[in-house]
C-alpha positions in Angstrom: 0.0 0.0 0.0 1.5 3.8 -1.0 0.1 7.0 -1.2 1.8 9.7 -3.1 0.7 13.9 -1.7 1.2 16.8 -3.7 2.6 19.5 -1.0 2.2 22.7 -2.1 4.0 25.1 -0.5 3.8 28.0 -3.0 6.4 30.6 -5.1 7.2 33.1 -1.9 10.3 31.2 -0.6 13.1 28.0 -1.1 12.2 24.7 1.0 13.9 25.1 3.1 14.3 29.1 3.5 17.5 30.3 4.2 16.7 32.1 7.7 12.6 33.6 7.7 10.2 31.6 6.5 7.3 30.0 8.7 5.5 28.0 6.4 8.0 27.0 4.3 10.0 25.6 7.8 7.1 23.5 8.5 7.2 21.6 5.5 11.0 21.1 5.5 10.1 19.4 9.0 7.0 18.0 7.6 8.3 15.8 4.0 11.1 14.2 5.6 8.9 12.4 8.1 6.0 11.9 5.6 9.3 9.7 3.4 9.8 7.9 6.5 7.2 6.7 6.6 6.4 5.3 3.4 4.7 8.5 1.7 6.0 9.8 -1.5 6.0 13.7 -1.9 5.4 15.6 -5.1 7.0 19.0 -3.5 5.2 22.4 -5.5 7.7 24.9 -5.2 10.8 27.2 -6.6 13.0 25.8 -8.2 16.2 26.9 -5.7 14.6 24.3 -2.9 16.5 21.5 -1.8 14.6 19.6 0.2 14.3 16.1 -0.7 11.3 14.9 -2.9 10.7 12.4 -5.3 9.4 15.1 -7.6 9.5 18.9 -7.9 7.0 21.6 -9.4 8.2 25.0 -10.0 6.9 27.7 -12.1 9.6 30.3 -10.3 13.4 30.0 -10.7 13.9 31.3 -7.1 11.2 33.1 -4.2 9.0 36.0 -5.1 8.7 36.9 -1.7 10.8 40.1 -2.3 7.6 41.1 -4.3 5.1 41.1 -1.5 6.3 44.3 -0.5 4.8 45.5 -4.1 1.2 47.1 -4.3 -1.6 44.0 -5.0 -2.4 44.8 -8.1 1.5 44.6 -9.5 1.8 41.2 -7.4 -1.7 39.2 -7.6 -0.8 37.3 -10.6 1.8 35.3 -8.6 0.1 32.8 -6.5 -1.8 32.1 -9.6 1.3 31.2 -12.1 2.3 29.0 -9.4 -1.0 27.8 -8.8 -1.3 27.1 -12.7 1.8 24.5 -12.8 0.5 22.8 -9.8 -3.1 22.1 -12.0 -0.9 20.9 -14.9 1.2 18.8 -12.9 -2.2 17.2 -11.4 -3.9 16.8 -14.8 -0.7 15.0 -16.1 0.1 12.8 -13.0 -1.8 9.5 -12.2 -0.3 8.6 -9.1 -1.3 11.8 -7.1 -3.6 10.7 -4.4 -3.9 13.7 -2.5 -3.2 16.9 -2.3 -1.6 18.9 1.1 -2.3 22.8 0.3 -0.3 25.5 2.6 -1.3 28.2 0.2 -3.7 30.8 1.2 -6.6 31.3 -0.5 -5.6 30.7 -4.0 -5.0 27.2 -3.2 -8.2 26.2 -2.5 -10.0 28.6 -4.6 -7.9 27.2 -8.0 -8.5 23.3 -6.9 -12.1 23.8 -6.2 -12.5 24.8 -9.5 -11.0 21.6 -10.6 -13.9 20.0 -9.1 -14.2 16.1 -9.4 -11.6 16.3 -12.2 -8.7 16.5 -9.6 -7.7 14.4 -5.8 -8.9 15.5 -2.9 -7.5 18.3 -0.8 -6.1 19.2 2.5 -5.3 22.5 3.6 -3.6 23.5 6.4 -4.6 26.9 8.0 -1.1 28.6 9.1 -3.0 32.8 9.5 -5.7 34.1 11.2 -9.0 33.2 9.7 -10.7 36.3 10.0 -8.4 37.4 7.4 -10.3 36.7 4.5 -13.8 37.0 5.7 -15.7 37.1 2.5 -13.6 33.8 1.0 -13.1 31.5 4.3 -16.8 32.8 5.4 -18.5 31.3 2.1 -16.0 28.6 0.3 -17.9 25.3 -0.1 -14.7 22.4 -1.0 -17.5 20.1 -2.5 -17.2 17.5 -0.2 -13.5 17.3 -1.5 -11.5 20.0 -0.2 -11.0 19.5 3.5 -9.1 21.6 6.1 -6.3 20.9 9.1 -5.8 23.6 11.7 -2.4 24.7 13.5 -4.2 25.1 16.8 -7.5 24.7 18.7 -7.7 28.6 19.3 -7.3 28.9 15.7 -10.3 26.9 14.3 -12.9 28.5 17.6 -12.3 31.9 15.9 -12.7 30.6 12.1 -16.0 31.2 10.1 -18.7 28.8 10.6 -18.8 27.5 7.0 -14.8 26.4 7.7 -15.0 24.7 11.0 -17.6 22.5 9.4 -15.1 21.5 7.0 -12.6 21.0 9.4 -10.7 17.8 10.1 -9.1 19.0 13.4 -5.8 20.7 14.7 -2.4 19.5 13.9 0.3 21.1 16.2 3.2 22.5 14.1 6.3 20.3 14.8 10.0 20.8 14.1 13.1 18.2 14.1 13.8 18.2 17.5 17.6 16.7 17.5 18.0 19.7 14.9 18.4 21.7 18.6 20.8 21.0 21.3 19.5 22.0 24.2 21.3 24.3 26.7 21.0 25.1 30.5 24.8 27.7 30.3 22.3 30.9 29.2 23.5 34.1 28.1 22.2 37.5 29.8 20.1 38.3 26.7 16.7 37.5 25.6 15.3 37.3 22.5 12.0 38.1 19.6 12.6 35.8 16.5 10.5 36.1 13.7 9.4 39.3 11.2 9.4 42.7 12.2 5.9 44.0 12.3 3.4 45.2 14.5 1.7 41.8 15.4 4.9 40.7 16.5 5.3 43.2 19.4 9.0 43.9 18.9 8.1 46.8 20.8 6.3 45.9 23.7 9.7 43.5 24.3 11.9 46.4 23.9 10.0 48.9 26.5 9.8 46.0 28.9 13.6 44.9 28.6 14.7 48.7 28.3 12.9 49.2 31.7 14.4 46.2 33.5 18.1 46.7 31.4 18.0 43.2 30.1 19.8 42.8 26.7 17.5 41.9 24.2 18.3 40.8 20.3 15.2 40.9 17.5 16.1 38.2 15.1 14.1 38.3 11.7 13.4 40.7 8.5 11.7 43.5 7.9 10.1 43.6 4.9 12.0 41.9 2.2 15.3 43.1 4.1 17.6 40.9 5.5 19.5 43.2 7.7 20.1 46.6 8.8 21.9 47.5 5.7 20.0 46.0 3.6 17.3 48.1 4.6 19.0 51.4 4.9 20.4 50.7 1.1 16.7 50.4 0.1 15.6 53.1 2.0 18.1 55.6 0.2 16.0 55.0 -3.1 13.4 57.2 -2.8 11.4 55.5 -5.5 11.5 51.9 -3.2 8.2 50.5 -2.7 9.8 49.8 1.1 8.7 53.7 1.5 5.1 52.6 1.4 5.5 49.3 3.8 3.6 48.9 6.6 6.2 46.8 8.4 9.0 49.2 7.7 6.9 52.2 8.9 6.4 50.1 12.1 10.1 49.6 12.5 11.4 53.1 11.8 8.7 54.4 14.2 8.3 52.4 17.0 10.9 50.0 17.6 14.1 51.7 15.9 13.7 54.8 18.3 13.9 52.0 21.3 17.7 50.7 20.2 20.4 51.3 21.6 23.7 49.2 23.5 21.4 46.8 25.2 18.4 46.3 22.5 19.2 46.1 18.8 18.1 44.4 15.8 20.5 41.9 14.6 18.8 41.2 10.9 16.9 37.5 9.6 19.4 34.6 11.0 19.5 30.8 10.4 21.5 27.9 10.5 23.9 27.2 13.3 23.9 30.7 14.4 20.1 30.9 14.9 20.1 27.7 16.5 23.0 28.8 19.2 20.6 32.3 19.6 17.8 30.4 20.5 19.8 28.2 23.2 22.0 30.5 24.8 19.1 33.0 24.9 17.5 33.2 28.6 13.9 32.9 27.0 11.9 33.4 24.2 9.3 36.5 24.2 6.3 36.3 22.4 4.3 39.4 22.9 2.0 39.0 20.0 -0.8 41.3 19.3 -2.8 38.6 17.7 -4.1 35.4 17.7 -1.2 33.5 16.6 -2.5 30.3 15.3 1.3 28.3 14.9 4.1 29.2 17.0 6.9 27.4 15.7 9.8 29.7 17.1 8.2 28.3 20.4 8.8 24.9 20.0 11.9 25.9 18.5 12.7 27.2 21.7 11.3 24.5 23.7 13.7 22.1 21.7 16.2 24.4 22.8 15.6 24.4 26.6 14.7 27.9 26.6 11.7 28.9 28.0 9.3 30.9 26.6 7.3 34.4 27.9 4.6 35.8 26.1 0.7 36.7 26.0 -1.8 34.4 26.6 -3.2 34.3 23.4 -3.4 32.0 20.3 -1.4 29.3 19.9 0.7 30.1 23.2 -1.4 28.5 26.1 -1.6 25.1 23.9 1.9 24.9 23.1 3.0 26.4 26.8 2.9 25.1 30.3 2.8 28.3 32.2 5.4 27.9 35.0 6.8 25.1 34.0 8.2 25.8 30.4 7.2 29.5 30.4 5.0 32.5 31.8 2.1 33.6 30.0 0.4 37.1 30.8 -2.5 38.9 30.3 -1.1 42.7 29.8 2.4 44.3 29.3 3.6 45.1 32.9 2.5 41.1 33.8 5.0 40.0 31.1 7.9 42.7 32.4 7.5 41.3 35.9 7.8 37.6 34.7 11.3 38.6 32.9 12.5 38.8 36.7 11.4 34.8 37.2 12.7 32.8 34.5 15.5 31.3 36.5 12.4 29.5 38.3 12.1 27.6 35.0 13.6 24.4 34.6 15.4 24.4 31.0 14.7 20.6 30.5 11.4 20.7 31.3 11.2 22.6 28.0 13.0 19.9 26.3 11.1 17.4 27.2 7.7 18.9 25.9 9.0 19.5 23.0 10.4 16.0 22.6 7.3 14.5 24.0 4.6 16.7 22.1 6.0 18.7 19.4 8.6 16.6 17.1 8.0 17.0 13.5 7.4 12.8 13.7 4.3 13.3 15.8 3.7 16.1 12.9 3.5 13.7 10.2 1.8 10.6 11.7 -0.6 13.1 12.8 -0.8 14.4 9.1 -1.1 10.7 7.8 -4.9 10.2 10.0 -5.9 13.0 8.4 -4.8 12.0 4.9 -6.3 8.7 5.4 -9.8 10.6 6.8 -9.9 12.7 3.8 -9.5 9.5 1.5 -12.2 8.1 3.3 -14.4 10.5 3.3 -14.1 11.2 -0.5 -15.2 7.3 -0.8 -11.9 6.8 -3.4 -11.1 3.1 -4.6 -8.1 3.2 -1.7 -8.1 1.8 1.3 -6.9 3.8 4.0 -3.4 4.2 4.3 -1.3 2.6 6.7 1.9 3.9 7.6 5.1 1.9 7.3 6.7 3.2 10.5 5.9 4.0 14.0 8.9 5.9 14.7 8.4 9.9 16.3 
């Protein structure tokens, strides 16, 4: 018994992205797993990925996500050249069973209209669902298109019409051994991920400014990579970075907060994110939203580094609070739990992690869905059974 899955992923970045890049992280923990255990993966893509598949599809040489940063109606035609080669590749292929969509909106808006004509679908839900109000509050998948959530908080706030068409909620999961834990910590804490407003770069900087705790923001704004990157840009005065709304949020309210004990230290990856996360004292999360995924948290975790933030989104599922982390409900709650982290036991961190959130427990997790969506669709497979038990 096989079963081959389509994984689309989209044209924004490589598989695996060079340092930012949530979605696109996922499925380079995701597809490895899904091989181990028996699945073959048709990978939808760029064409500079190099994860591991037994196929590729590219429309796009390397990652538009550069172009993002462009007004909609200069960048709108994207998704949907991608989205074209991934309907070729399904009317050519046979041995596609099923597909596994991460992109949003166009993914499931271009394979509905494929109808009965294409395999069935499963999309996994990596934003927030009130996003897209008038498409997630309406779509109808025909009894074929089916969707996965990245969190329990994540499907209570989604439209009616998609929690009915639902499967459940699949934990986001990374390669655990990938991170090597650490209990010698550095003074500094740290924000990884993009620079923008839902982030909360700068409710971490007030609150480590006030306590003089170092603190280093790890990630891209924009489509630039570091500091210099972004001043280059900036120095064009025709540069569509003028008009971004994450860039406006950085020059105003988190640049003005630098100085020798808070500063932005550009995207990072690789060994030297890895040795960030785990020399780091914790992990702050002070998101502004409902953040349905999380994986710099379990990243973290994986790391022995325990995580502070809001209690909110995906944080109280993937976070004990005192045990691998604090979670408040207001910004001078989550100051005053930077004075208690050295209550936390690191390896209590890396044991959730290990226990709850490996990127094995990902993909067997994945694989009951995939066999629930081919059974719901009545196709002539049986349900399929995976050839290894291994997390």
């Amino acid at each position: 018994m096989s079963l081959t899955v389509l994984v689309n992923t989209g044209p924004w970045l490589p598989v695996p992205p060079r340092d930012y890049g949530g979605i696109e992280a996922v499925v380079a923990s995701l597809v490895p797993e899904l091989r181990r255990r028996g699945v073959r993966v048709v990978l939808a893509t760029v064409e500079e990925s190099t994860l591991p598949a037994e196929r590729y599809v590219t429309v796009f040489a390397s990652g538009q996500f550069a172009q993002i940063a462009a007004p909609y109606n200069r960048t709108m035609g994207i998704a949907h050249a991608h989205m074209q080669g991934v309907v070729a590749e399904l009317e050519r292929a046979a041995d596609i069973d099923l597909v596994h969509d991460h992109v949003e909106v166009v993914g499931p808006s271009v394979l509905r209209a494929m109808a009965m004509a294409g395999p069935p679908v499963l999309q996994t839900l990596h934003w927030d669902l009130r996003k897209h109000p008038h498409f997630y509050g309406s779509f109808d998948g025909g009894g074929r298109i089916f969707f996965a959530g990245v969190s329990p908080r994540q499907l209570e706030l989604a439209p009616a019409a998609l929690r009915r068409q639902a499967l459940g909620a699949v934990p986001l999961g990374v390669q655990v051994d990938d991170f090597h834990p650490s209990s010698d910590k550095d003074d500094y804490v740290l924000v990884l991920g993009r620079i923008t407003d839902v982030k909360g770069q700068d409710v971490a900087a007030r609150a480590c400014r006030d306590r003089g705790i170092e603190l280093l923001l790890a990630g891209p704004v924009a489509g630039a990579r570091e500091p210099r990157e972004l001043d280059a840009e900036l120095a064009e005065p025709s540069n569509p970075l003028h008009q971004n709304g994450d860039v406006e949020f950085y020059l105003s309210r988190v640049r003005p907060l630098e100085g020798p004990a808070m500063r932005w230290i550009g995207a990072v990856s690789g060994t030297r994110k890895r040795e960030l996360i785990a020399r780091a004292r914790a992990l702050l999360c002070p998101v502004r939203w409902e953040e349905p995924g999380g994986t710099a948290v379990i990243e973290a975790l994986a790391s022995a580094t325990p995580v502070i933030g809001f209690r909110r989104g995906c944080l109280p599922m993937l976070v004990e609070h005192g045990v691998t982390g604090f979670l408040a409900d207001d910004e001078d709650e989550l100051a005053r739990y930077l004075d208690r982290v050295d209550e936390l036991d690191p390896l209590a961190c890396r044991e959730a992690a290990v226990g709850s959130f490996s990127s094995g427990r990902m993909a067997e997790r994945y694989i009951d869905l995939y066999a629930e969506v081919l059974r719901r669709v009545g196709g002539a497979r049986a349900p399929y059974e995976p050839t290894s038990n291994t997390v």
